[in-house]
N, CA and C of each residue as an Amber inpcrd file, in Angstrom:
protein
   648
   0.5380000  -5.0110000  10.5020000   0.5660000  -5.4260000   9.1030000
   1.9930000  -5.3790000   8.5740000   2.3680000  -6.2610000   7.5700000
   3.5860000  -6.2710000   6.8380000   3.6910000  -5.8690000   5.2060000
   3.9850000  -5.1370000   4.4430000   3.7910000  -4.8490000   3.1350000
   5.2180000  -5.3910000   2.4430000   4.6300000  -6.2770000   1.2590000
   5.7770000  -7.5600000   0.6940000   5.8000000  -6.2310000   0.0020000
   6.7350000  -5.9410000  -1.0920000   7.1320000  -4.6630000  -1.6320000
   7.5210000  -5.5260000  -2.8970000   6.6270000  -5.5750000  -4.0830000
   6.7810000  -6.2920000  -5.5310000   6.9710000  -5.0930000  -6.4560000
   6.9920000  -3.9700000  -6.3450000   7.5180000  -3.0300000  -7.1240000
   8.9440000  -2.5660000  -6.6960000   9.5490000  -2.5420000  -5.7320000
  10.9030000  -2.1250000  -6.1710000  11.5780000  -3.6240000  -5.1500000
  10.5730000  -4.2260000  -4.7540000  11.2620000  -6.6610000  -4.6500000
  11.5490000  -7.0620000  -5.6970000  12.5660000  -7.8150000  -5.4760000
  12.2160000  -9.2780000  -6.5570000  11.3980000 -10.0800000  -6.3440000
   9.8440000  -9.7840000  -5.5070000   9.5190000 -11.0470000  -5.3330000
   8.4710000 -11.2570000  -6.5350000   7.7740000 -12.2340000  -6.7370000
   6.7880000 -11.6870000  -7.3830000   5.4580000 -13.3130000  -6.8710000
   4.7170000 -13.9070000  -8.0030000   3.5110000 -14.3090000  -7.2850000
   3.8250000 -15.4070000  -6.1210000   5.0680000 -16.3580000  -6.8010000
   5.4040000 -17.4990000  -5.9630000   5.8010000 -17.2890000  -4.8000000
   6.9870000 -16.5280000  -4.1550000   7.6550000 -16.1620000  -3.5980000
   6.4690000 -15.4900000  -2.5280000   5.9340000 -14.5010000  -3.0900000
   4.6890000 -13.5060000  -2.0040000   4.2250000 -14.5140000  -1.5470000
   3.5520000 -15.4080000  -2.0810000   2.9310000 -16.1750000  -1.6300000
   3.3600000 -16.9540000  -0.1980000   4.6750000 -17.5370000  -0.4280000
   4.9250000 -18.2260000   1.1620000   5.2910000 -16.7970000   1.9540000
   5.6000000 -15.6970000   1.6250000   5.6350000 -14.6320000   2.5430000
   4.2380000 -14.2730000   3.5150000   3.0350000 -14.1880000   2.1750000
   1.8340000 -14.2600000   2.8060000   1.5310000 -14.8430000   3.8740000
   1.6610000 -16.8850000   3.4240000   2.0870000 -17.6900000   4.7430000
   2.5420000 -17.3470000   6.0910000   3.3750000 -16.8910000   5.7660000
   4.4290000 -16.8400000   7.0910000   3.5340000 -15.8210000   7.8440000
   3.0090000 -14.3410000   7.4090000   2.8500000 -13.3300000   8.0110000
   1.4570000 -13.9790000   8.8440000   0.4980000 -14.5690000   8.0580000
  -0.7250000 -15.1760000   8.3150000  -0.5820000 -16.1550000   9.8360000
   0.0340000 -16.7080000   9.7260000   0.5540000 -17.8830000  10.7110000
   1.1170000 -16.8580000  11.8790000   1.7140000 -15.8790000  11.5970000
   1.8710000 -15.0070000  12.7640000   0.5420000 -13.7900000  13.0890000
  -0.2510000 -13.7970000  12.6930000  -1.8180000 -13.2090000  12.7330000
  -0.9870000 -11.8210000  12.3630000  -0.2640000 -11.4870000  11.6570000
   0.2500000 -10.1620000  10.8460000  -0.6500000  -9.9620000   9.3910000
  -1.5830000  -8.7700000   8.8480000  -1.6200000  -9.0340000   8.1200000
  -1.0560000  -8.6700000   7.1630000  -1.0060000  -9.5470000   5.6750000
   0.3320000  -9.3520000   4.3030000  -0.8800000  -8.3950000   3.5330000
   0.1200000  -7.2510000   3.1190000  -0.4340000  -6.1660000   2.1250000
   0.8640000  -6.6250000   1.3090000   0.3040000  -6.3930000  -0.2370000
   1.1630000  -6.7560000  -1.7310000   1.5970000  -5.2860000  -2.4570000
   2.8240000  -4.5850000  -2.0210000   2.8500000  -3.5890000  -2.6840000
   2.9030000  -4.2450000  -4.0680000   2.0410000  -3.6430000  -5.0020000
   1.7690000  -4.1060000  -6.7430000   3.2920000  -3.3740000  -7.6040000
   3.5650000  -3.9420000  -8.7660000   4.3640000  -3.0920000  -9.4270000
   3.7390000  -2.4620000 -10.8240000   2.1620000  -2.5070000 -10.6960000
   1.5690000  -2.1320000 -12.1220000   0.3650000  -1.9980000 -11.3580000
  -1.0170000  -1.7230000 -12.5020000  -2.4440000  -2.0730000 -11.9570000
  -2.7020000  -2.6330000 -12.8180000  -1.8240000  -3.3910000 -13.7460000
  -2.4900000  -4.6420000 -14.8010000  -3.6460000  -5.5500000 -14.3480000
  -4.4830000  -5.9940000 -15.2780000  -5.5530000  -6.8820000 -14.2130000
  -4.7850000  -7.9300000 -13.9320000  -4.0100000  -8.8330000 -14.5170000
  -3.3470000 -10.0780000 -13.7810000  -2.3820000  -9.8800000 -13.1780000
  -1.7610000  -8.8480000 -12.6940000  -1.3170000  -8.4080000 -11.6760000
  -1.6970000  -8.4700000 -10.2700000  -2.8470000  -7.3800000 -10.3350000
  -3.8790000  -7.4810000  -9.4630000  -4.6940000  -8.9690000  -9.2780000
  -4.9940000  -9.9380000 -10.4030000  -5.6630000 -10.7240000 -10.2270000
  -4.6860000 -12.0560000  -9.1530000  -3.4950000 -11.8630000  -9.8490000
  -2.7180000 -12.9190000  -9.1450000  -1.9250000 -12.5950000  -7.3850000
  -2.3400000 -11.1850000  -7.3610000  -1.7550000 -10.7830000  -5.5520000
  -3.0820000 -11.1800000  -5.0020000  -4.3870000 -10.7530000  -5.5950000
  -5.6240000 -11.3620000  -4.6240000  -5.7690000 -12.6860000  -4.6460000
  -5.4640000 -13.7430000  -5.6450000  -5.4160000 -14.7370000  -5.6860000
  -4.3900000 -15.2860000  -4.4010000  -3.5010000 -15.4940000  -4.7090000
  -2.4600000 -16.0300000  -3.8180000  -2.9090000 -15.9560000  -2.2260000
  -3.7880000 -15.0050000  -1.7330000  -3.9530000 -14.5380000  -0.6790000
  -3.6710000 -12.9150000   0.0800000  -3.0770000 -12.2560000  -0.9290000
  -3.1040000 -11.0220000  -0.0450000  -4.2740000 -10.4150000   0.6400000
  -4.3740000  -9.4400000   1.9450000  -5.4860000  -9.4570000   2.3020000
  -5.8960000  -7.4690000   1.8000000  -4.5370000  -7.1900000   1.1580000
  -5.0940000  -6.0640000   0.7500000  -3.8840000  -5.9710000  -0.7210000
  -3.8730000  -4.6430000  -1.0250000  -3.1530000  -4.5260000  -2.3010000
  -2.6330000  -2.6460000  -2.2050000  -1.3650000  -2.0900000  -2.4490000
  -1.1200000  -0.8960000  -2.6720000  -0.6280000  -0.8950000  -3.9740000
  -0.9740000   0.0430000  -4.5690000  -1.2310000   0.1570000  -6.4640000
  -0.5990000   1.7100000  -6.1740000   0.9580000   1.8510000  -6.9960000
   1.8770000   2.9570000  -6.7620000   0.8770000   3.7060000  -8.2860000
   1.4190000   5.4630000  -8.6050000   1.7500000   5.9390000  -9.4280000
  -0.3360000   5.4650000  -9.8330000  -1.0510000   6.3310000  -8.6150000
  -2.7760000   6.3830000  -8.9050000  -3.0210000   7.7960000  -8.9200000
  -2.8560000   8.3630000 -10.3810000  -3.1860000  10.0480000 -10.5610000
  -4.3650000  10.4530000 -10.9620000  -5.0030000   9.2020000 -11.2610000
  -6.4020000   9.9730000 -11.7010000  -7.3890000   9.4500000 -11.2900000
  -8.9960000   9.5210000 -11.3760000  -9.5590000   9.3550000 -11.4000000
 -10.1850000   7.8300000 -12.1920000  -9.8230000   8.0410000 -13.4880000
  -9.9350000   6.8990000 -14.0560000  -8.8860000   5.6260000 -13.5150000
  -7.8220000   5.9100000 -13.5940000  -6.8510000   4.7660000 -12.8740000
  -7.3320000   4.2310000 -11.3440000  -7.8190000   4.9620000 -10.4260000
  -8.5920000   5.0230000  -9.4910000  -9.7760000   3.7610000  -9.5540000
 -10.8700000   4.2340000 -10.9550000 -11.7070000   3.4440000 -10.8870000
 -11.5700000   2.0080000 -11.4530000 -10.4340000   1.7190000 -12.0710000
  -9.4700000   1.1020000 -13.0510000  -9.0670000  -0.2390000 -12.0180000
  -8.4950000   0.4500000 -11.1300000  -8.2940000  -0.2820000 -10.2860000
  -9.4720000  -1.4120000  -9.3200000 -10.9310000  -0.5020000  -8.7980000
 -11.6020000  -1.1610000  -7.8400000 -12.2570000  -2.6250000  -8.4750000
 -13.0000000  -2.1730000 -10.3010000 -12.7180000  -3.1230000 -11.0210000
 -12.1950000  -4.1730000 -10.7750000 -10.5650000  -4.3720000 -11.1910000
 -10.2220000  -5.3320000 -11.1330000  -9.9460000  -6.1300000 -10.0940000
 -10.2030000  -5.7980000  -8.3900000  -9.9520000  -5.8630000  -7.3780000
 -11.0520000  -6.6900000  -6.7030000 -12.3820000  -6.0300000  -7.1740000
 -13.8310000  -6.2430000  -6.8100000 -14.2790000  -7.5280000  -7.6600000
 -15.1590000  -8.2970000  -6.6670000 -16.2270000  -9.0180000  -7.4820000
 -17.3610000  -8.2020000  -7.7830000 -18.5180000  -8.4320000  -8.6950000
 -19.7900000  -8.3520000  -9.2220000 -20.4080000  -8.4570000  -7.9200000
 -21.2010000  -7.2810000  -7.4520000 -21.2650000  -6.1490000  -8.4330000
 -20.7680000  -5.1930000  -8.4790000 -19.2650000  -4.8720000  -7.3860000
 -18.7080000  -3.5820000  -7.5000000 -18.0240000  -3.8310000  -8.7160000
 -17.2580000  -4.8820000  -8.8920000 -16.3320000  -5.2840000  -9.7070000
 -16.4130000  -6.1160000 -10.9980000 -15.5120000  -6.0960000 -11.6460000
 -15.1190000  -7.2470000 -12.6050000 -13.9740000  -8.3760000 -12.1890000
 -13.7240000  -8.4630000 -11.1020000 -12.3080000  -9.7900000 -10.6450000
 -12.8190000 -10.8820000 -11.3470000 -12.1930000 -11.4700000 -12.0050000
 -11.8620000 -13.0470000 -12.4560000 -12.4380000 -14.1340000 -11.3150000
 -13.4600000 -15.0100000 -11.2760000 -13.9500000 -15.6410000 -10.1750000
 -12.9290000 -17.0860000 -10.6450000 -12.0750000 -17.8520000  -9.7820000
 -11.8860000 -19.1120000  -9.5810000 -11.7120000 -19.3520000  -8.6360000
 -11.0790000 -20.5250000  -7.9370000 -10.9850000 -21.6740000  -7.0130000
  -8.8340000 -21.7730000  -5.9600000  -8.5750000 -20.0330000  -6.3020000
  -7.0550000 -20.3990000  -5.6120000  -7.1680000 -20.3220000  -4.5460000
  -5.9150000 -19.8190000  -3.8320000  -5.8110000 -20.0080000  -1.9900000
  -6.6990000 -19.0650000  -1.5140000  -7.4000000 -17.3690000  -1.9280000
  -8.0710000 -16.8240000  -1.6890000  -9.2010000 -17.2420000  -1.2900000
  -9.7290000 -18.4010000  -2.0340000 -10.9910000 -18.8550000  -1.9250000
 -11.3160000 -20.6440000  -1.5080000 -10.2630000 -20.3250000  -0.9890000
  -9.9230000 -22.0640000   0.1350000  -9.7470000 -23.2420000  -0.5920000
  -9.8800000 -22.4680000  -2.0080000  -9.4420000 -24.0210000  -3.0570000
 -10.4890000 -24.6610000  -3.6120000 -11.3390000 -23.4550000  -3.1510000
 -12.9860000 -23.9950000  -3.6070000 -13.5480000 -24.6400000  -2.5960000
 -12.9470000 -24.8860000  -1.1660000 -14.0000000 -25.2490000  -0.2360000
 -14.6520000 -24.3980000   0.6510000 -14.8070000 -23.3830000   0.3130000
 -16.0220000 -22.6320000   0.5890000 -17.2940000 -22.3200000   0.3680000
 -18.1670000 -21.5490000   0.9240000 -19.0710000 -21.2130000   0.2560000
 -19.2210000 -20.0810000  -1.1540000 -19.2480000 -19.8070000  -2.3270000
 -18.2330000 -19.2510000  -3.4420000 -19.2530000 -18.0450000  -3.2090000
 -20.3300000 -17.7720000  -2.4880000 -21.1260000 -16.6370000  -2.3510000
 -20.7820000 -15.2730000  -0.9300000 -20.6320000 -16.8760000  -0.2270000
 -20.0950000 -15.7010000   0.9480000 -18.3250000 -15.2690000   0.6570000
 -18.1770000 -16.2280000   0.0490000 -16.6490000 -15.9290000  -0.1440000
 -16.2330000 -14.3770000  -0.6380000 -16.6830000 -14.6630000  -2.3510000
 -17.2490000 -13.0290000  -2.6970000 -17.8170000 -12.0870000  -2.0580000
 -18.9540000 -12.1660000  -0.8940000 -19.2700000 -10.9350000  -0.7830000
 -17.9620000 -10.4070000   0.6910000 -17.5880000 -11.8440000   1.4040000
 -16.6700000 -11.0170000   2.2400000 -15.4170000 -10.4490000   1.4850000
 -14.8800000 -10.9650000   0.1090000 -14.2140000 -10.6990000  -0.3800000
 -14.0720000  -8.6780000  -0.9800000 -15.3320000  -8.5640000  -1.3660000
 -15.3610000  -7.3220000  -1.3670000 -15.6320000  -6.3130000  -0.5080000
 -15.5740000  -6.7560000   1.0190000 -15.9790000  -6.0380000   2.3070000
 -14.4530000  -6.0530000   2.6670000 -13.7630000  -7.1120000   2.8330000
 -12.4370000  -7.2050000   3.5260000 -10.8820000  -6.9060000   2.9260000
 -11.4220000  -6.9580000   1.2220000 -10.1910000  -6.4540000   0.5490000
  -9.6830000  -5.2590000   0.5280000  -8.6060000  -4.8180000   1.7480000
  -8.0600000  -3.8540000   1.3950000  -7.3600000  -2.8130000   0.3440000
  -7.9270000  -1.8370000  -0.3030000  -7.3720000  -1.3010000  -0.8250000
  -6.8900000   0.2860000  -0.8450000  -5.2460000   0.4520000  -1.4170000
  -4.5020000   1.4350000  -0.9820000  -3.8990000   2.0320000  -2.2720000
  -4.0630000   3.2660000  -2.5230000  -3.7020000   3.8190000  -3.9770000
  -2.6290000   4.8070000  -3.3690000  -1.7320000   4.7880000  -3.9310000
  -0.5950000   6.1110000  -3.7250000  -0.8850000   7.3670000  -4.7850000
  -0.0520000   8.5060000  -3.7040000  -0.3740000   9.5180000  -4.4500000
   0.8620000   9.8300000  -4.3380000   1.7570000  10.5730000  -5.2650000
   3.2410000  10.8040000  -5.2380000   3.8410000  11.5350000  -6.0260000
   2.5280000  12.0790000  -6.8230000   3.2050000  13.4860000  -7.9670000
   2.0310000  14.2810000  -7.4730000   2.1620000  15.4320000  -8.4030000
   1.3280000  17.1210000  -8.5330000   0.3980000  16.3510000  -9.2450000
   0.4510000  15.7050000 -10.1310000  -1.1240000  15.3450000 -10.5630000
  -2.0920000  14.9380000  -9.4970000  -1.3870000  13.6160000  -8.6430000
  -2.4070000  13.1080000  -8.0370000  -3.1070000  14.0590000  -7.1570000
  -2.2210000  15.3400000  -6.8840000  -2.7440000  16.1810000  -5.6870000
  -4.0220000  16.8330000  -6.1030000  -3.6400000  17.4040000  -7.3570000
  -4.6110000  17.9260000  -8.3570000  -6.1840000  17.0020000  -8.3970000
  -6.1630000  15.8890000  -8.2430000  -6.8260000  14.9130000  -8.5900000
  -7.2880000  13.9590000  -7.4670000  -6.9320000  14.5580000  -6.0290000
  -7.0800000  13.6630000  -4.9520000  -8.4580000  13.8130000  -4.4340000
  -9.1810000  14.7870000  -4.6140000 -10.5810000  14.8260000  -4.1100000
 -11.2930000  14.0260000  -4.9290000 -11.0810000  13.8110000  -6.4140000
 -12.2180000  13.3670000  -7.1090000 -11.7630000  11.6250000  -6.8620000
 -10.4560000  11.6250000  -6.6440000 -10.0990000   9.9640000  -6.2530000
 -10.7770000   9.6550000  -4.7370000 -10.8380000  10.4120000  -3.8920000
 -11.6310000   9.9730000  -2.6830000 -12.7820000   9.7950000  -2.7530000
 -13.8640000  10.5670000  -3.7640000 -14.9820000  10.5080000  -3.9110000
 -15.3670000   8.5690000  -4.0010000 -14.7930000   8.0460000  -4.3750000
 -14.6630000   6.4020000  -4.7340000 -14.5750000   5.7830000  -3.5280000
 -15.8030000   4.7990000  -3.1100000 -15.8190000   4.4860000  -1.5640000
 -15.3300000   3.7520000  -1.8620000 -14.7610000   2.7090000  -2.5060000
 -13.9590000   1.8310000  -2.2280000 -12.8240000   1.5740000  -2.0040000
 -11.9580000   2.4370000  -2.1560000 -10.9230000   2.6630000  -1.6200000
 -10.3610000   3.2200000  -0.1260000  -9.8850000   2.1110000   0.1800000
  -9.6730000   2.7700000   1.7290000  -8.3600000   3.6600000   2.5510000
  -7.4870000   3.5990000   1.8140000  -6.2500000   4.1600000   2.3740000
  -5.6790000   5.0810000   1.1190000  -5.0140000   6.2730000   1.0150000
  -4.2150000   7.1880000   0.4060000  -2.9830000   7.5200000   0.9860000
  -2.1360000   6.4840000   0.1030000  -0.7520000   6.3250000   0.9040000
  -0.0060000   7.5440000  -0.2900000   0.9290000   8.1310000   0.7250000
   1.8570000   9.6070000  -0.0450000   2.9210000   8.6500000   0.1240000
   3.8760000   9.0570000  -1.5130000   5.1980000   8.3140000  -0.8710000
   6.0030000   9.5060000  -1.0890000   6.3000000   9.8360000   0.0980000
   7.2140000  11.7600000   0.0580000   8.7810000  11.1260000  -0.4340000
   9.3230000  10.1660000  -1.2890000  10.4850000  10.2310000  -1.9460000
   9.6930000  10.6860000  -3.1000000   9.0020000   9.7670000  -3.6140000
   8.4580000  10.2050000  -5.3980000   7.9070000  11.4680000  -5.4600000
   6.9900000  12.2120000  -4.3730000   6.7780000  13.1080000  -3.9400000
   7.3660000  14.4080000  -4.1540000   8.7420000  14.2380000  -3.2410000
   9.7790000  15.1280000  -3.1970000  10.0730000  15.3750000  -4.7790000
  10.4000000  14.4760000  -5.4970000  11.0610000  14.2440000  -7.2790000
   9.7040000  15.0240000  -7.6150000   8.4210000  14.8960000  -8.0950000
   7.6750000  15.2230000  -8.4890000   7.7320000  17.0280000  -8.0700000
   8.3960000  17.6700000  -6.6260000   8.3470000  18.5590000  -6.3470000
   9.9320000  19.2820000  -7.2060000  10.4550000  18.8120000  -7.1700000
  11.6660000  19.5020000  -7.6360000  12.8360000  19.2140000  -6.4450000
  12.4570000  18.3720000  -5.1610000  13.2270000  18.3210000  -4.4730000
  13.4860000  17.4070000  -4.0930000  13.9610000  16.4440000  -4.9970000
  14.3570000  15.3110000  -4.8320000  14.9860000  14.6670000  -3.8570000
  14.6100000  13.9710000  -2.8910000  15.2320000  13.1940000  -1.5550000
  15.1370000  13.8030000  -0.3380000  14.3720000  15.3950000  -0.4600000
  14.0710000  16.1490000   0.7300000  12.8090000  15.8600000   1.1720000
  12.5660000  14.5870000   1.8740000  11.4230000  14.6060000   2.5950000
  10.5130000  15.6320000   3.4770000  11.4300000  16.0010000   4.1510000
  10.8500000  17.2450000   5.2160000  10.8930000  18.5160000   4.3120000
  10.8300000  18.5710000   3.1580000  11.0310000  20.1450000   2.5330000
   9.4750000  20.4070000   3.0300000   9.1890000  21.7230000   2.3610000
   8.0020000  22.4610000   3.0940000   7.0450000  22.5330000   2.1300000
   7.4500000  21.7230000   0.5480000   6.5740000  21.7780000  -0.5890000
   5.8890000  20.2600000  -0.3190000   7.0780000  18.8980000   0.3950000
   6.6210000  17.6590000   0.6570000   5.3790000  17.8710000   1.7350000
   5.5960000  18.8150000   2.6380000   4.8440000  18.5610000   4.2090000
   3.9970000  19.5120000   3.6520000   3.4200000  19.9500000   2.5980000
   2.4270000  21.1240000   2.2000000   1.2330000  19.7640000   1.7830000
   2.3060000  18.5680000   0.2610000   1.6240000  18.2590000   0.1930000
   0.5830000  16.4250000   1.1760000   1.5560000  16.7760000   1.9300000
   1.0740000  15.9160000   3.3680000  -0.1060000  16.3040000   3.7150000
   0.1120000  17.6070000   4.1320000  -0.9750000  18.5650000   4.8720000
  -2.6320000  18.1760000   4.0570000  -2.0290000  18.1680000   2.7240000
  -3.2440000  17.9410000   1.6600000  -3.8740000  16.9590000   1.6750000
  -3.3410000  16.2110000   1.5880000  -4.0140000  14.4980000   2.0030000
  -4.3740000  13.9870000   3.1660000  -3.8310000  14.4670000   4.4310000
  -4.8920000  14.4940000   5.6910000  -5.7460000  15.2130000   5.4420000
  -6.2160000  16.4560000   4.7930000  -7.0140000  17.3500000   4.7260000
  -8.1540000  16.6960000   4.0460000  -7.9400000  16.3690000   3.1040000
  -9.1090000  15.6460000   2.1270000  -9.2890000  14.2800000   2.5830000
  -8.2680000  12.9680000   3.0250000  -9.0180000  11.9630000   3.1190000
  -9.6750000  11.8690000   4.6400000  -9.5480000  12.9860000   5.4720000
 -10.1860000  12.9710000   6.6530000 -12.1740000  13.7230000   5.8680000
 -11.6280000  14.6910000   5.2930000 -13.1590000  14.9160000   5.2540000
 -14.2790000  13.9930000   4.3480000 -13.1220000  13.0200000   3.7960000
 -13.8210000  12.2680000   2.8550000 -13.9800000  10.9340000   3.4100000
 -13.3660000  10.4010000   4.4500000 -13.6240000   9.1600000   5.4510000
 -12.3200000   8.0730000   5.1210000 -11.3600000   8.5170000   4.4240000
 -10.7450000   8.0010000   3.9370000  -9.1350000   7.8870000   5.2640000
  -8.7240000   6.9720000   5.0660000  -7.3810000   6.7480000   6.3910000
  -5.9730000   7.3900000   5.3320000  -5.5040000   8.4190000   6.2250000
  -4.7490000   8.7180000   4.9520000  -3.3960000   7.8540000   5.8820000
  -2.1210000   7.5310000   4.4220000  -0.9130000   6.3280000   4.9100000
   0.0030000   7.5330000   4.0620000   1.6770000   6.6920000   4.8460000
   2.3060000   7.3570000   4.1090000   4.0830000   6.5190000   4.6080000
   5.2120000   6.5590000   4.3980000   6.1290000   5.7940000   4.3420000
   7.1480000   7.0400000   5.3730000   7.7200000   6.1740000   6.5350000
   8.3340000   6.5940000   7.3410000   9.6310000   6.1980000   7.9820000
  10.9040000   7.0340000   7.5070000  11.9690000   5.7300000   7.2200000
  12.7760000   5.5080000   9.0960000  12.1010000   6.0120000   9.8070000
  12.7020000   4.9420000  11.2110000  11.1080000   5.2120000  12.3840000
  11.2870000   5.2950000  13.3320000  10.2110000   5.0540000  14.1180000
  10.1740000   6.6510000  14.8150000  11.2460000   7.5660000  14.9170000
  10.4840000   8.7090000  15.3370000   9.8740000   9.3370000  14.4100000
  10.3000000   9.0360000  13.0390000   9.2960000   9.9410000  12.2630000
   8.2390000   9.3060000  12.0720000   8.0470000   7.5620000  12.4510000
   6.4010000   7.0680000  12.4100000   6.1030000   7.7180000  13.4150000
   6.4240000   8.5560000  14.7020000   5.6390000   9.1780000  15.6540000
   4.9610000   9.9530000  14.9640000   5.7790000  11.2440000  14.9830000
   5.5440000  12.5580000  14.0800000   4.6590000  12.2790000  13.4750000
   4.3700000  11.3240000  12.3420000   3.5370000  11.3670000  10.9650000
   2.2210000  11.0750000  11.9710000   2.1450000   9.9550000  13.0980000
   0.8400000   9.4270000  13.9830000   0.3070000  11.0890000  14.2370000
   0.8760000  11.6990000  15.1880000   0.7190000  12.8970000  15.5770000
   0.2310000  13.1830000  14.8380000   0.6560000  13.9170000  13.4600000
   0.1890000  14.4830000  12.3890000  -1.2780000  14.1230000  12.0760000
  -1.6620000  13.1490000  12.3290000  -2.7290000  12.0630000  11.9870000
  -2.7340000  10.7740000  10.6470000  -1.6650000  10.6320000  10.3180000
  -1.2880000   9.4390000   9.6980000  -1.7270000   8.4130000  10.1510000
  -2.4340000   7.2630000  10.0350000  -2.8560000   5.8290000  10.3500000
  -2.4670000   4.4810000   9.7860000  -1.7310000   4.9290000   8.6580000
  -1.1370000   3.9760000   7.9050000  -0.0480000   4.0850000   7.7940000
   1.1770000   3.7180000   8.8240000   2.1110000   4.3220000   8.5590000
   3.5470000   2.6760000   8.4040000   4.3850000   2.9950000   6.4530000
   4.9070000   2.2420000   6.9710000   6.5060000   2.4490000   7.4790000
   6.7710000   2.0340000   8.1350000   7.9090000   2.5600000   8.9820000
   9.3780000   1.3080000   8.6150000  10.1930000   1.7680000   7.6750000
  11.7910000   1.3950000   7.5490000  11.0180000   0.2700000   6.2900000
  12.4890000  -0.3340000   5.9430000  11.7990000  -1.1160000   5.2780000
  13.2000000  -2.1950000   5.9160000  13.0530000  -3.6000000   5.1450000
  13.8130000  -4.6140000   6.1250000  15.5020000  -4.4610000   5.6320000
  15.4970000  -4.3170000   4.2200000  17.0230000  -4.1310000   3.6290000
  17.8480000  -2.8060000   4.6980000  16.7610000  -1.9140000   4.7890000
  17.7640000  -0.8510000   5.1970000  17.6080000  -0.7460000   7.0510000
  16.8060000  -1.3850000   7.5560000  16.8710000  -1.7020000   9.0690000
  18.2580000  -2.6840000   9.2290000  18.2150000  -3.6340000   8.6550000
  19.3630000  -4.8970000   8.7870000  20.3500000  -3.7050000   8.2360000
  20.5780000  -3.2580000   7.2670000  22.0500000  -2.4900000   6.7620000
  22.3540000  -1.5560000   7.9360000  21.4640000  -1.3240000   8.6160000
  21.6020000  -0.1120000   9.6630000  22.3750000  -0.7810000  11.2880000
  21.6610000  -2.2420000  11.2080000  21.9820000  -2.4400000  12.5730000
  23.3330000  -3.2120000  12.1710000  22.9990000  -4.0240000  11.1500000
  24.9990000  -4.0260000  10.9130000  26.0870000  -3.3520000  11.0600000
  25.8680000  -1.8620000  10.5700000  26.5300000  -0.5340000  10.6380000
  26.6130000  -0.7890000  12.1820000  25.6920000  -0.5630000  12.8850000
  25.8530000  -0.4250000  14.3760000  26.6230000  -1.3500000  15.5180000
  26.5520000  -2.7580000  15.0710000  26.7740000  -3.5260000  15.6400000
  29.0230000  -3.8220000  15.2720000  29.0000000  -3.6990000  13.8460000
  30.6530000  -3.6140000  13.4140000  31.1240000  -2.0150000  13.8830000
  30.1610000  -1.3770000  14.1600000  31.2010000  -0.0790000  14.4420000
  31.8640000  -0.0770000  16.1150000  30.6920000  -1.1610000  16.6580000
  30.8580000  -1.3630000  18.2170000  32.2360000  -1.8670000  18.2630000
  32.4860000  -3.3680000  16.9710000  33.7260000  -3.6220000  17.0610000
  34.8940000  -2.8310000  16.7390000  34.6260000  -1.9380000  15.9450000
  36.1310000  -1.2080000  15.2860000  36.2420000   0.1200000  16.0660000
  35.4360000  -0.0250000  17.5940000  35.6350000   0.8800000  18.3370000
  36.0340000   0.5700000  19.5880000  36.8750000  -1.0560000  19.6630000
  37.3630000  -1.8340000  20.7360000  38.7890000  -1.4140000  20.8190000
């Protein structure tokens, strides 16, 4: 899977959209990091085609249910029913469309302060949600330790969210900035793991590749 990143991107519906494309055409699938849980927010990343959605800054319970709402058709949901790329433009069947629509739409709520921790059992209780992604930068800030991923208050509250979304059936995710620490986190039992992001992989192998030269 690939996650377009519309909360700290510039991209937003147009733009995701041929990203979606592209990932689709390579059988990758496109997750829409959200930058709100507004309903036309949400209404316009499921529209366009995303095949799932991550909704940052989910502390409660109510925001939780706030979310499946606008995500879901009738009868989990309230989503807006029309005719965009989600739904083949209207050449589908508009029944099966909906019900695979609410079987196949991924959805992923972050948890990233002391509230949500406070508040993470009664957010799992909600089957519709399938993934509880930690983002241990906001995490760390929320702890007092701003930018220390590995501190022992971040990996406490790691510990917490495998703990609960395993007993609750839930896949717990979480953000991993090169590939040995996507090991580590697998180990750990992480399943959602996303690993670098593209600005700072390319800034990295640039670094690597000009230092080769200014070391001729």
């Amino acid at each position: 899977f690939v996650i377009i990143d519309n909360e700290h991107g510039p991209m937003r519906a147009e733009s995701s959209q041929h990203l979606i494309r592209a990932a689709e055409v390579r059988g990758i699938t496109p997750i829409v990091r959200i930058p709100d849980r507004q309903e036309s927010t949400i209404l316009h990343t499921l529209d366009i085609g995303a095949h799932g959605i991550q909704v940052p800054q989910v502390n409660d319970v109510e925001a939780a249910k706030e979310i499946i709402e606008r995500s879901k058709y009738q009868p989990v949901g309230k989503r807006g029913l029309a005719f965009p790329r989600s739904a083949d433009y209207g050449l589908c069947d508009i029944s099966n469309y909906t019900d695979n629509a609410n079987k196949e739409t991924l959805i992923i709520t972050h948890c990233e302060n002391k509230t949500c921790l406070d508040n993470l059992e009664e957010i799992c209780k909600i089957p519709e949600i399938d993934v509880i992604f930690l983002g241990p930068y906001d995490m760390s800030q929320s702890m007092g330790v701003t930018g220390q991923v590995t501190h022992e208050l971040v990996e406490s509250a790691a510990e917490k969210v495998l703990e609960v979304t395993k007993r609750y059936n839930k896949i717990a995710g979480i953000f991993a900035g090169n590939g040995e620490t996507a090991r580590k986190r697998a180990e750990q039992g992480f399943l959602y793991i996303a690993v670098g992001m593209d600005t700072t992989l390319f800034s990295a192998k640039c670094i690597e590749e000009i230092s080769k030269f200014h070391n001729c």
